[in-house]
N, CA, C and O atoms as a Maestro MAE file, in Angstrom:
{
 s_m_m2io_version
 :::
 2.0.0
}

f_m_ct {
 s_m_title
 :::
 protein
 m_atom[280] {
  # First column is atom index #
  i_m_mmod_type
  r_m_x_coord
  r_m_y_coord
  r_m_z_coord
  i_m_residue_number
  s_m_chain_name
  s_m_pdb_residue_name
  s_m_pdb_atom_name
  i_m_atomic_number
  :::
  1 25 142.789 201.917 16.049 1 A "UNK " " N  " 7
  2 3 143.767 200.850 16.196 1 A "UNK " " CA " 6
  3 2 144.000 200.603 17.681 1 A "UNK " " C  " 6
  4 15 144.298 201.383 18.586 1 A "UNK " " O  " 8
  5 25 143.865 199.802 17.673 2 A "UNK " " N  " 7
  6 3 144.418 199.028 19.586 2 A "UNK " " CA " 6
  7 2 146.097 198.592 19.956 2 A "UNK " " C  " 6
  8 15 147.008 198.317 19.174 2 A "UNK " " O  " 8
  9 25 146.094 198.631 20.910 3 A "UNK " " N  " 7
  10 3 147.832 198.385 21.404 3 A "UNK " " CA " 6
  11 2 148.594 196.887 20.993 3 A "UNK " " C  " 6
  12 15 149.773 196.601 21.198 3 A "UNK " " O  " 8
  13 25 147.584 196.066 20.376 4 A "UNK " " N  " 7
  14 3 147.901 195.280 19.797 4 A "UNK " " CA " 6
  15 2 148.432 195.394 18.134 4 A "UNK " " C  " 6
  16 15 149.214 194.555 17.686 4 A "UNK " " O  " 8
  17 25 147.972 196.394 17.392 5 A "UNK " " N  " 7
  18 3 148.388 196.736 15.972 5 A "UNK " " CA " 6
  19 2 149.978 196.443 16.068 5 A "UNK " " C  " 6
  20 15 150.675 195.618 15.478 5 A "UNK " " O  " 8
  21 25 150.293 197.442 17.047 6 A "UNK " " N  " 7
  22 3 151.707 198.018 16.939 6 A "UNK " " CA " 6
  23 2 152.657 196.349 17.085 6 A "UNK " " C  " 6
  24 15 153.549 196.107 16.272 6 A "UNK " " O  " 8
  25 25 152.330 195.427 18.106 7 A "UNK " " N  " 7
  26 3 152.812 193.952 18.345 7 A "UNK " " CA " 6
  27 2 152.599 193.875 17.213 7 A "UNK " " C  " 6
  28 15 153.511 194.195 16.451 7 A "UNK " " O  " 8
  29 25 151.467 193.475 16.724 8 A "UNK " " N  " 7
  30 3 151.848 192.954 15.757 8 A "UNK " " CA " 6
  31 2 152.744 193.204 14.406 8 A "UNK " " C  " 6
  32 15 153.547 192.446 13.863 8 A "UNK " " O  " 8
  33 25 152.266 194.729 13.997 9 A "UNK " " N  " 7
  34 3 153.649 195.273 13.102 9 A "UNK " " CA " 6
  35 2 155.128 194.695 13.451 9 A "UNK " " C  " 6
  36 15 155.937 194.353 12.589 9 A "UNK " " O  " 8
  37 25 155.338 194.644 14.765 10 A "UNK " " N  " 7
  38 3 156.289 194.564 15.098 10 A "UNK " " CA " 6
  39 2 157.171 193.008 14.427 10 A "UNK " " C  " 6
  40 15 158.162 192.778 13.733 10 A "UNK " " O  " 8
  41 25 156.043 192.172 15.174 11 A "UNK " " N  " 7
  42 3 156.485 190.567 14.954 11 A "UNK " " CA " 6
  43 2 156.306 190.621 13.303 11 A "UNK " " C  " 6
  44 15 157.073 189.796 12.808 11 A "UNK " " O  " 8
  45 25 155.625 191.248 12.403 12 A "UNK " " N  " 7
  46 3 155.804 191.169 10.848 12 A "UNK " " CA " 6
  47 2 156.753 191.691 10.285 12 A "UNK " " C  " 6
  48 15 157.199 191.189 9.254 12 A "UNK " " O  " 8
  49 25 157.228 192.695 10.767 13 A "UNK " " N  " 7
  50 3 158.382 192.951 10.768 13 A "UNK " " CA " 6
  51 2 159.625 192.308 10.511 13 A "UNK " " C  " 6
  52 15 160.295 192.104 9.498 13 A "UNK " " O  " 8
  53 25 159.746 192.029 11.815 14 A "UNK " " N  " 7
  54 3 161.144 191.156 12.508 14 A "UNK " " CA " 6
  55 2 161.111 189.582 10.958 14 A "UNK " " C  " 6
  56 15 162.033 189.284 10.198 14 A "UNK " " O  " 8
  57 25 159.885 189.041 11.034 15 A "UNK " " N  " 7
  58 3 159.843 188.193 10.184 15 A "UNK " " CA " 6
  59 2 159.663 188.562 8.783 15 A "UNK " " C  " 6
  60 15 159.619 187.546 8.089 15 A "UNK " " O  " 8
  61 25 159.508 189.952 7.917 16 A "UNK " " N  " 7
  62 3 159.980 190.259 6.657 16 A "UNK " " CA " 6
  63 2 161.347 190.161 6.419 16 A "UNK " " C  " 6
  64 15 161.994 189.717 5.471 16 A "UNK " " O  " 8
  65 25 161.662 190.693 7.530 17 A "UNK " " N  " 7
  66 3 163.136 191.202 7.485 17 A "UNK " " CA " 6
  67 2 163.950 189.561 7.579 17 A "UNK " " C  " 6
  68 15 164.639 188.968 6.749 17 A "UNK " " O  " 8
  69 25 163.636 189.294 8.570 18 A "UNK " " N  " 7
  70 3 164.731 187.812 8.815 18 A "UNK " " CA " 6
  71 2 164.221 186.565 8.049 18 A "UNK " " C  " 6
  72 15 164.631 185.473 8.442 18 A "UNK " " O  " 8
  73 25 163.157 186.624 6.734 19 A "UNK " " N  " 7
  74 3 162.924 185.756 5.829 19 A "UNK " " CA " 6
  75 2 163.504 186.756 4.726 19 A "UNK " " C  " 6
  76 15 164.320 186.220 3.976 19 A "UNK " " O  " 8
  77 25 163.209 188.268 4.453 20 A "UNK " " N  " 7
  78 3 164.291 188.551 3.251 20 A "UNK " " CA " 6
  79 2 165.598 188.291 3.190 20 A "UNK " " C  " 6
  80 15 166.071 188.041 2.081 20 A "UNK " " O  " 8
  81 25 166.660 188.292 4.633 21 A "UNK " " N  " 7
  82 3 167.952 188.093 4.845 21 A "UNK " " CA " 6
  83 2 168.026 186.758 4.440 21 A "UNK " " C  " 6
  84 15 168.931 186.574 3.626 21 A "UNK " " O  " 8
  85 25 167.198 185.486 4.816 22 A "UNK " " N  " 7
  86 3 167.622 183.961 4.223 22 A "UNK " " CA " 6
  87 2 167.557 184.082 2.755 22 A "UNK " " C  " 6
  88 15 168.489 183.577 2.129 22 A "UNK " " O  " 8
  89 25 166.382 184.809 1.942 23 A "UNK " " N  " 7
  90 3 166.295 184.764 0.789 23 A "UNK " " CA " 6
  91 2 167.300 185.126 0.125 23 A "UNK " " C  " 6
  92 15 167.871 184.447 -0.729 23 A "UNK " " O  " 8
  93 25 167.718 186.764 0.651 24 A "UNK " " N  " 7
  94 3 168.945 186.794 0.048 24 A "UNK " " CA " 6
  95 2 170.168 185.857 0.037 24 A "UNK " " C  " 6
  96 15 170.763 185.621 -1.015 24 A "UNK " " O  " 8
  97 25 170.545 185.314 1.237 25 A "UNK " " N  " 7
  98 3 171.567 184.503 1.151 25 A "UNK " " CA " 6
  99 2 171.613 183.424 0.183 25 A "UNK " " C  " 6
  100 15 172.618 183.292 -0.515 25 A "UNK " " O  " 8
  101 25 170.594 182.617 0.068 26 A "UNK " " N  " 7
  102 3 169.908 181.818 -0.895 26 A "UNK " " CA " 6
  103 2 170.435 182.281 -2.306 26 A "UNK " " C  " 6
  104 15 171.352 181.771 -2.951 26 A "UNK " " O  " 8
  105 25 169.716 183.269 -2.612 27 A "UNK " " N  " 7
  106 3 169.686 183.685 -3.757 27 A "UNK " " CA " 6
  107 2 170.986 184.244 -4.403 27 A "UNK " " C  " 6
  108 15 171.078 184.224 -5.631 27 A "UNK " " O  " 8
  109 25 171.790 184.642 -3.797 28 A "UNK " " N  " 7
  110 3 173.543 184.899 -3.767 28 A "UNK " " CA " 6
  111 2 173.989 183.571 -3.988 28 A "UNK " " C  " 6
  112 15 174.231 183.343 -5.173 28 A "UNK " " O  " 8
  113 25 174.213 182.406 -3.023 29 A "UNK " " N  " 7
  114 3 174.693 180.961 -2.973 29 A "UNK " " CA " 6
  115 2 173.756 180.652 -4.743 29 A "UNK " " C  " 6
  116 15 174.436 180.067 -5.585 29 A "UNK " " O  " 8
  117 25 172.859 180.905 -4.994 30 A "UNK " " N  " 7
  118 3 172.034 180.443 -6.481 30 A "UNK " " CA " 6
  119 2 172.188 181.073 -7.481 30 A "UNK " " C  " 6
  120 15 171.730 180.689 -8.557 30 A "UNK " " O  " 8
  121 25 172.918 182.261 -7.324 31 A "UNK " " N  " 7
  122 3 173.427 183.403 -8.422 31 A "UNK " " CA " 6
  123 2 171.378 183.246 -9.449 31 A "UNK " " C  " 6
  124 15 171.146 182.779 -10.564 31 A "UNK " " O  " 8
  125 25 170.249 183.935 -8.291 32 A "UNK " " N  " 7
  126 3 169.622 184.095 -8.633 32 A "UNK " " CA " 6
  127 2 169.062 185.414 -8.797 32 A "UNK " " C  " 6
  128 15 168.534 185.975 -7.837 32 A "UNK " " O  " 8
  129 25 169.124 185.896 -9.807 33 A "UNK " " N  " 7
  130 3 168.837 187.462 -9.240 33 A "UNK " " CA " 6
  131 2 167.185 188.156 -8.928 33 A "UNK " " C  " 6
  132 15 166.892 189.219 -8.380 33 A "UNK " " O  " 8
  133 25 166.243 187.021 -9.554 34 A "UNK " " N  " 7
  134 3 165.202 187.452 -8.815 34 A "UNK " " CA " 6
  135 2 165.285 187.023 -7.257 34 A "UNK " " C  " 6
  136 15 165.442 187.982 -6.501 34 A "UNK " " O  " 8
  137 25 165.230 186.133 -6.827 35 A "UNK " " N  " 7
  138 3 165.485 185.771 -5.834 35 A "UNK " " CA " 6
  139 2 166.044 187.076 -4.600 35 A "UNK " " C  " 6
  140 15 165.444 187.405 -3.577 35 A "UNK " " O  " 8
  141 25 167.147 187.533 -5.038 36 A "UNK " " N  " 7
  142 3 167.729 188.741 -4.744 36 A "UNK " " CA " 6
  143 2 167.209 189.754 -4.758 36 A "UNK " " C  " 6
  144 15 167.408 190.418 -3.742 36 A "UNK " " O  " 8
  145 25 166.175 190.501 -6.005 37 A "UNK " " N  " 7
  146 3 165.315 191.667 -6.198 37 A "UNK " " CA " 6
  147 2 164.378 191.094 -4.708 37 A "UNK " " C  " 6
  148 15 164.640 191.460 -3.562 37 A "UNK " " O  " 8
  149 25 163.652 190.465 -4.959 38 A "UNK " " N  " 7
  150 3 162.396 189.607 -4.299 38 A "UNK " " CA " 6
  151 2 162.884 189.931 -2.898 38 A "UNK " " C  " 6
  152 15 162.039 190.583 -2.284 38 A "UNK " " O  " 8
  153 25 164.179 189.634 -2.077 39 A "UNK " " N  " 7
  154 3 164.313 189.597 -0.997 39 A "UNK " " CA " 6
  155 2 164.585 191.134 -0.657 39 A "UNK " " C  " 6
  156 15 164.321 191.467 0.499 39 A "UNK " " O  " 8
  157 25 165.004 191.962 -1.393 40 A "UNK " " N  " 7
  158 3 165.373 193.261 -1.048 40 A "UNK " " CA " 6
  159 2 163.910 193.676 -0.741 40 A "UNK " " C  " 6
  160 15 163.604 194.535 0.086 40 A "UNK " " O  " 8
  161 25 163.012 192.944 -1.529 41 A "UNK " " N  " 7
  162 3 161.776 193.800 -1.266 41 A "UNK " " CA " 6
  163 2 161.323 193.195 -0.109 41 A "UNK " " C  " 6
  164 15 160.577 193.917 0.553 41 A "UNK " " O  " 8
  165 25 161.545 192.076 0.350 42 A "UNK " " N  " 7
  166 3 161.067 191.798 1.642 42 A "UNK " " CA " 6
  167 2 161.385 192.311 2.887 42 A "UNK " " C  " 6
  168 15 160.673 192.279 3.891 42 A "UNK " " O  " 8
  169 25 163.169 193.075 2.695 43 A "UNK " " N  " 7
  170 3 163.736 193.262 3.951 43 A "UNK " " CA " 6
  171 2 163.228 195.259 4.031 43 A "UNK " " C  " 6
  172 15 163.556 195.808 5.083 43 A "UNK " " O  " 8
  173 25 162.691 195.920 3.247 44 A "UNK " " N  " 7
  174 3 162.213 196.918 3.059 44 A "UNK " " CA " 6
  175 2 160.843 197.102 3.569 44 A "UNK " " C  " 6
  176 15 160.730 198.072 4.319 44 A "UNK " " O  " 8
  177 25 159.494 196.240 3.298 45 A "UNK " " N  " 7
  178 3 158.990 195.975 3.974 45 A "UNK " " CA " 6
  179 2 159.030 195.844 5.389 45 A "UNK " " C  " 6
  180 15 158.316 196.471 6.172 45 A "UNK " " O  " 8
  181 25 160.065 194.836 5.741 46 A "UNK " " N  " 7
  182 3 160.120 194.763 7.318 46 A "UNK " " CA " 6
  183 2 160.598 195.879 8.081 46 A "UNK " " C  " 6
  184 15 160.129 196.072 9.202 46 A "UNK " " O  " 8
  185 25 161.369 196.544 7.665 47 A "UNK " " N  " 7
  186 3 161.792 197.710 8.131 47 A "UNK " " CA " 6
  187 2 160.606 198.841 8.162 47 A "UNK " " C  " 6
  188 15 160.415 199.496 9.187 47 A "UNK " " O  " 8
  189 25 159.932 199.003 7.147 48 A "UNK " " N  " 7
  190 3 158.722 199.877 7.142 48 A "UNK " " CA " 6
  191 2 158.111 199.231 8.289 48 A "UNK " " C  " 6
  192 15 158.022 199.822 9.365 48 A "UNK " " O  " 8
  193 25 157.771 198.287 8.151 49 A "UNK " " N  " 7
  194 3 156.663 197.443 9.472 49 A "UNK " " CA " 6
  195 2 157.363 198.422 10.462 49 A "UNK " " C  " 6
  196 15 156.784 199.476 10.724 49 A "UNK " " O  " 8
  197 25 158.571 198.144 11.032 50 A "UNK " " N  " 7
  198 3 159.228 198.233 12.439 50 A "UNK " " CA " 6
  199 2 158.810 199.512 12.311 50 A "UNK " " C  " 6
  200 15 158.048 199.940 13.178 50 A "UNK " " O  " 8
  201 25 159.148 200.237 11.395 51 A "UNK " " N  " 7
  202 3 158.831 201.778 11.333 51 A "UNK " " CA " 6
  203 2 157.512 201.538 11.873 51 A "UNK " " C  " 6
  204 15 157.674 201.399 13.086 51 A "UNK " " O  " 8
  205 25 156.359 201.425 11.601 52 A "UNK " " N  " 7
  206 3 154.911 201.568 11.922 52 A "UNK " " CA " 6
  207 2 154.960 201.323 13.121 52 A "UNK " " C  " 6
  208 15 154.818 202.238 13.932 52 A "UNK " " O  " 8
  209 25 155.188 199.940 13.547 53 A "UNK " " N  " 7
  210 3 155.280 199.687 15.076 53 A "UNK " " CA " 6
  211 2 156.108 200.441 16.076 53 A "UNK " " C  " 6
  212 15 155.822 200.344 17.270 53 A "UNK " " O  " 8
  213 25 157.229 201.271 15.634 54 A "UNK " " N  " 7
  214 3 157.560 202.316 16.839 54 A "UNK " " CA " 6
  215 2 157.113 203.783 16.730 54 A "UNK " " C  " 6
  216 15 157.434 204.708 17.476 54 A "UNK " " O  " 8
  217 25 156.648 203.801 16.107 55 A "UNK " " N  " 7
  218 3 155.022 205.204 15.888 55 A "UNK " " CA " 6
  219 2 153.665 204.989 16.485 55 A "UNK " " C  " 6
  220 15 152.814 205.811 16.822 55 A "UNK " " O  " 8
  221 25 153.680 203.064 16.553 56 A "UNK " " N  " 7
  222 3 152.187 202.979 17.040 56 A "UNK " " CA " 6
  223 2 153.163 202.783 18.527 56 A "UNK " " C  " 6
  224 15 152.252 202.740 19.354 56 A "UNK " " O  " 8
  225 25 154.341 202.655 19.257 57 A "UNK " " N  " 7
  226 3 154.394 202.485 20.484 57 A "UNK " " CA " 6
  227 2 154.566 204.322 21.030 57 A "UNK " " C  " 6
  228 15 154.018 205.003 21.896 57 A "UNK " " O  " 8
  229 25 155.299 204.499 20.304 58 A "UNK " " N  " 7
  230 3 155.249 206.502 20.476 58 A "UNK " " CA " 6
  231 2 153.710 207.016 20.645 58 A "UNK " " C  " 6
  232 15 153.321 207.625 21.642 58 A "UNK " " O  " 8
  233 25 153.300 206.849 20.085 59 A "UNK " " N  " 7
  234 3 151.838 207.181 19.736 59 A "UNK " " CA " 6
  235 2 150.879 206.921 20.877 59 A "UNK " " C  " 6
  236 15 149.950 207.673 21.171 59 A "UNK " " O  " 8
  237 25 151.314 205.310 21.762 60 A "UNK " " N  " 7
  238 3 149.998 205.336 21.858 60 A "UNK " " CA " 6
  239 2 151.058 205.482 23.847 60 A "UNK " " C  " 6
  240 15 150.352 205.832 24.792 60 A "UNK " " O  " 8
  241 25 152.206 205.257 24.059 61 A "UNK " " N  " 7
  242 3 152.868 206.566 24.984 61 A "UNK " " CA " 6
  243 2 152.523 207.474 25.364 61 A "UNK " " C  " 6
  244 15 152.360 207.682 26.566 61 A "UNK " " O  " 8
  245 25 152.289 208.355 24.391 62 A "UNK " " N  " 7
  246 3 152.009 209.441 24.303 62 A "UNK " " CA " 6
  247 2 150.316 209.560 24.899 62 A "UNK " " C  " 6
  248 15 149.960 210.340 25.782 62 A "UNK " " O  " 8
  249 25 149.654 208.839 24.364 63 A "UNK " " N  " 7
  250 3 148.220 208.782 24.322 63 A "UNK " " CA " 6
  251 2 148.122 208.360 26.079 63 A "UNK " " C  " 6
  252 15 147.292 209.046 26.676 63 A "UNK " " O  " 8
  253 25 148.596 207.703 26.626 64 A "UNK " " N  " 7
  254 3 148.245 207.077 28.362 64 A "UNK " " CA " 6
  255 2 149.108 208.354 29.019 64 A "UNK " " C  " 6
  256 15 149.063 208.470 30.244 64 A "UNK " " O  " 8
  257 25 149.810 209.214 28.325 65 A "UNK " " N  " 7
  258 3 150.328 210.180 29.345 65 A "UNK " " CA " 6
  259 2 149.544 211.727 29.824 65 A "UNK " " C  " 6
  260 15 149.656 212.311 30.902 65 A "UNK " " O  " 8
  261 25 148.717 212.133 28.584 66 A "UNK " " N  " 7
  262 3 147.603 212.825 28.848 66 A "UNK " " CA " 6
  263 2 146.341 212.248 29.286 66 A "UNK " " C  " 6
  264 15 145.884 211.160 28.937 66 A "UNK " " O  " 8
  265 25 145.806 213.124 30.116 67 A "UNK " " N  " 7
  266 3 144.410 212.869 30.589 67 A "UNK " " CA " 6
  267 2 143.470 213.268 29.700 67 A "UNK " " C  " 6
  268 15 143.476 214.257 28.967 67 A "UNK " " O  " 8
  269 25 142.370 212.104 29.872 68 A "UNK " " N  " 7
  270 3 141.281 212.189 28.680 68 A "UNK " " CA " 6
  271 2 140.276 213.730 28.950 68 A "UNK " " C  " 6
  272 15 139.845 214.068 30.053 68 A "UNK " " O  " 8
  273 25 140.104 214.350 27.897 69 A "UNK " " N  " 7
  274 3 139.517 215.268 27.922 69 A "UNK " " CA " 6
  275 2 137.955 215.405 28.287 69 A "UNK " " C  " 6
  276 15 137.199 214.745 27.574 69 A "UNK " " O  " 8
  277 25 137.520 215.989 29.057 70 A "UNK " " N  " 7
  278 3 136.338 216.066 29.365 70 A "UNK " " CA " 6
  279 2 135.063 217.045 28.746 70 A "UNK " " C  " 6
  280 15 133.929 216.954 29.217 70 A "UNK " " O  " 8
  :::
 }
 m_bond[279] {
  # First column is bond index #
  i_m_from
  i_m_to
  i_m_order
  :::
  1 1 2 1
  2 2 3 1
  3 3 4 2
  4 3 5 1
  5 5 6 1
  6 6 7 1
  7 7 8 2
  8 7 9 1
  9 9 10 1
  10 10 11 1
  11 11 12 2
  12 11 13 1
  13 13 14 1
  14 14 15 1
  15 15 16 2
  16 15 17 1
  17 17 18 1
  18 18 19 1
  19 19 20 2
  20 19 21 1
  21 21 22 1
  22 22 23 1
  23 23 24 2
  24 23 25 1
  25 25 26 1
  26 26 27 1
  27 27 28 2
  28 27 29 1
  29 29 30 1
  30 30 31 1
  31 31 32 2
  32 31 33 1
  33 33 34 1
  34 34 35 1
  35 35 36 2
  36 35 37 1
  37 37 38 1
  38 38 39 1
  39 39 40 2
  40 39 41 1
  41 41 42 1
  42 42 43 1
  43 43 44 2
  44 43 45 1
  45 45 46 1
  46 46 47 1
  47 47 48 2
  48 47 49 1
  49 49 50 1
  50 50 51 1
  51 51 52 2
  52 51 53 1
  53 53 54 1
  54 54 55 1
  55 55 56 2
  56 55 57 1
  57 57 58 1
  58 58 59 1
  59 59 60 2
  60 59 61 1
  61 61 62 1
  62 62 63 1
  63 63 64 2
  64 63 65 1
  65 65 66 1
  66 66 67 1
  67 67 68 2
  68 67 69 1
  69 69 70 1
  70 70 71 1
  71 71 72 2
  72 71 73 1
  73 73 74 1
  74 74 75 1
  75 75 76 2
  76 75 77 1
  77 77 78 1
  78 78 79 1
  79 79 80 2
  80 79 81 1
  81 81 82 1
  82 82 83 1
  83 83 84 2
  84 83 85 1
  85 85 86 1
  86 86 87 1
  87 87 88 2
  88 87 89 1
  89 89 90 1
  90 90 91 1
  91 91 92 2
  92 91 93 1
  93 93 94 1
  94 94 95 1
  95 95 96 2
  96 95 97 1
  97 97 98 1
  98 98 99 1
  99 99 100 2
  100 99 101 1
  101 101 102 1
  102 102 103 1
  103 103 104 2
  104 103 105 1
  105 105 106 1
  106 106 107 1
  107 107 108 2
  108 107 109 1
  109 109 110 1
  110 110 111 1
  111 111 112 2
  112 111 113 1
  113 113 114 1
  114 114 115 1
  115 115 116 2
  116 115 117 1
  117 117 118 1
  118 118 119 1
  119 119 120 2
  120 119 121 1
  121 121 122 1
  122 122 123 1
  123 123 124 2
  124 123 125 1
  125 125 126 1
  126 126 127 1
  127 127 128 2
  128 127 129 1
  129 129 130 1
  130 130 131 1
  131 131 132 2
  132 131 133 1
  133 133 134 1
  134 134 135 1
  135 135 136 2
  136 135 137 1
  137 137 138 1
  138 138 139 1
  139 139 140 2
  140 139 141 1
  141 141 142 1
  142 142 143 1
  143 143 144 2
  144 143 145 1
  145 145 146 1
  146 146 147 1
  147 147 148 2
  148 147 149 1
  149 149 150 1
  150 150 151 1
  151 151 152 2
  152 151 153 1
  153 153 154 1
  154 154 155 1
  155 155 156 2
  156 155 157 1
  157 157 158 1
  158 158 159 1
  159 159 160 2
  160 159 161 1
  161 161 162 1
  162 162 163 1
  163 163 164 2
  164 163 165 1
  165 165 166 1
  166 166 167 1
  167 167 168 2
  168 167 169 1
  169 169 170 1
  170 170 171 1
  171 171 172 2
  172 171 173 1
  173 173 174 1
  174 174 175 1
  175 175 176 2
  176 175 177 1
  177 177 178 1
  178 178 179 1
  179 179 180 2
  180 179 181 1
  181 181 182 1
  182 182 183 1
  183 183 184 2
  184 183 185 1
  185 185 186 1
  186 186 187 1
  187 187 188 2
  188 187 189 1
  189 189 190 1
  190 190 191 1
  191 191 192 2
  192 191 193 1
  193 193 194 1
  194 194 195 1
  195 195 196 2
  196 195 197 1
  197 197 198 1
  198 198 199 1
  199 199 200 2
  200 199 201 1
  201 201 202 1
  202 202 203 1
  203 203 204 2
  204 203 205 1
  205 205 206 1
  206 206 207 1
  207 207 208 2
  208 207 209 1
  209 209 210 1
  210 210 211 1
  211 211 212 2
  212 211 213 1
  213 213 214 1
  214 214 215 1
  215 215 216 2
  216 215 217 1
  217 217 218 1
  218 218 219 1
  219 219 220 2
  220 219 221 1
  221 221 222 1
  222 222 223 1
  223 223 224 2
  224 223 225 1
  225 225 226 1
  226 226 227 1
  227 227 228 2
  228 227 229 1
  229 229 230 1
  230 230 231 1
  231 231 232 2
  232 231 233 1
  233 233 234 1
  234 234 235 1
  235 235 236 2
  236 235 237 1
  237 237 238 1
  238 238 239 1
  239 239 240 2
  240 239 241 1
  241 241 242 1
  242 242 243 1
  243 243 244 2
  244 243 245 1
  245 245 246 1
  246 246 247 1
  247 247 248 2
  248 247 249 1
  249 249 250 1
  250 250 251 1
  251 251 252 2
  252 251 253 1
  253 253 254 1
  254 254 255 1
  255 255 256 2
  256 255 257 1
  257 257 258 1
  258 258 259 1
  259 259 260 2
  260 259 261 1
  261 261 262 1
  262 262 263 1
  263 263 264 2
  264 263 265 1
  265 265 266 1
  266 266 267 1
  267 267 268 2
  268 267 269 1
  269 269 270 1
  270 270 271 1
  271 271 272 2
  272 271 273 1
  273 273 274 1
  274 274 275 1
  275 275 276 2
  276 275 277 1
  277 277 278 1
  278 278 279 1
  279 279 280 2
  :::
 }
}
């Protein structure tokens, strides 16, 4: 994986999460309850994402602070 994975987790993230939060609102104002299941699962997702993306920024931290082995 390249230092780009982690960006990107990141930005999928941010956008699971802040399209499950409209859904939910939506779906509350629509007394829809899939709508509601549906968005919980989106904002869970995004949070996992963010999770991935600050493991791939730890990770790869970590990785430019040791010297490559010879």
């Amino acid at each position: 994986m390249t230092l780009t994975s982690g960006r990107i987790a990141r930005l999928m993230g941010r956008l699971f999460f802040v399209g499950g939060f409209l859904l939910a609102v939506y779906g509350l104002a629509e007394h829809n309850r899939f709508l509601v299941n549906a968005s919980l699962g989106l904002i869970v997702t995004g949070i996992a994402a963010t999770g991935f993306a600050l493991y791939r920024h730890v990770k790869d931290a970590r990785s430019e602070e040791r010297p490559p082995d010879a």
